[in-house]
VOMAR-850302 format. One record per residue (C-alpha): residue in three letters; x, y negated, z; chain; residue number from 1. Coordinates in nm, 3 decimals. Layout:
<rs>
<Ala; <X; Y; Z>; A; NUM>
...
</rs>
This chain:
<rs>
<Unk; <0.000; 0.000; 0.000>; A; 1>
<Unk; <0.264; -0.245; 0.101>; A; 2>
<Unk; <0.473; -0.151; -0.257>; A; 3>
<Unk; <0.135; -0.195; -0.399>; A; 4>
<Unk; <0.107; -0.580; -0.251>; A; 5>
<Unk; <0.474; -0.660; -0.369>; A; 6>
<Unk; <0.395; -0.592; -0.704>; A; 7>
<Unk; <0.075; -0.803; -0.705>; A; 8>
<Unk; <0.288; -1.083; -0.538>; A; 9>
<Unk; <0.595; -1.054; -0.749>; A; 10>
<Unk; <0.318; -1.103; -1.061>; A; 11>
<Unk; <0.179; -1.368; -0.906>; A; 12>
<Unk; <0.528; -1.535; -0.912>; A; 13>
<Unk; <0.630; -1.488; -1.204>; A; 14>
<Unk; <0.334; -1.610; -1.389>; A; 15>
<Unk; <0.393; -1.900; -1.133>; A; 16>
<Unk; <0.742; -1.991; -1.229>; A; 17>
<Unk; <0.654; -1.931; -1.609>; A; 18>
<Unk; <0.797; -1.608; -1.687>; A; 19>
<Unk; <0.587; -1.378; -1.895>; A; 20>
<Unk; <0.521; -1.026; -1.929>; A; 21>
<Unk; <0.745; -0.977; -2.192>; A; 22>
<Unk; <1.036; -1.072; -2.040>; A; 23>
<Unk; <0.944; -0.895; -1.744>; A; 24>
<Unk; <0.886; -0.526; -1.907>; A; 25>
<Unk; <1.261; -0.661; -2.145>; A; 26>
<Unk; <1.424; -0.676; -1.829>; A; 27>
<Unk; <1.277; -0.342; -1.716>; A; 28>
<Unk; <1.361; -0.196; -2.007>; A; 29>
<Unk; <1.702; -0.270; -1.970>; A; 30>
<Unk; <1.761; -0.226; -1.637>; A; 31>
<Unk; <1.662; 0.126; -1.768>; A; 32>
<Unk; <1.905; 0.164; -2.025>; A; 33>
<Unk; <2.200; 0.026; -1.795>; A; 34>
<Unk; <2.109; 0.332; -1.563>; A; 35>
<Unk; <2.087; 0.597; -1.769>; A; 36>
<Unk; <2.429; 0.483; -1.961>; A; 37>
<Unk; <2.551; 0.514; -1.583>; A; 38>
<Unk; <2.427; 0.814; -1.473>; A; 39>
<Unk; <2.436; 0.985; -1.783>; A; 40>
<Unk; <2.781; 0.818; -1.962>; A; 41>
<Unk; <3.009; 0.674; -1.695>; A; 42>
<Unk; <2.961; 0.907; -1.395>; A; 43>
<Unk; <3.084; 1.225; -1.550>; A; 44>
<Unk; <3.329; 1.000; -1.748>; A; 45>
<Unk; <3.469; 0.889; -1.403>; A; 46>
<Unk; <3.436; 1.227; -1.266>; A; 47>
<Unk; <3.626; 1.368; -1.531>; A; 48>
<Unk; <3.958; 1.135; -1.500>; A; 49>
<Unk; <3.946; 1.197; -1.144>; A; 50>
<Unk; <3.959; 1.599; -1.147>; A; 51>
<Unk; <4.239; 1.498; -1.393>; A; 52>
<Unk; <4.413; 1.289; -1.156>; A; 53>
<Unk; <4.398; 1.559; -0.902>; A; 54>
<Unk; <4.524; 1.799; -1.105>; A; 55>
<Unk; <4.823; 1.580; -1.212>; A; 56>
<Unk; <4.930; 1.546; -0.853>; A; 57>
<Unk; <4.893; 1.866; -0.821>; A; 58>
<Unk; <5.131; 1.954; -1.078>; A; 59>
<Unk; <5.366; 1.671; -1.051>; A; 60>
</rs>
């Protein structure tokens, strides 16, 4: 209920302050994108220099 109320008031505000819904649901949208090229892209990416890392001390 109380997620349900800061929706309706974070609406309310941003037809307030002149923002409209399609820069709203843009936004959205790419808040999206930036999180699934993170979870997706740069995690295992990250993952994968560290395991290399370890196994170059390792070796070294």
């Amino acid at each position: 209920m109380l997620s349900l109320l800061l929706v309706i008031f974070l609406l309310w505000l941003f037809f307030k302050l002149g923002i409209g819904l399609i820069k709203i649901f843009g936004f959205l949208i790419m808040v999206g994108l930036i999180f699934i090229f993170c979870a997706y892209l740069l995690i295992p990416f990250l993952a994968i220099i560290g395991i290399g890392s370890l196994i170059w001390a390792l070796v070294r």
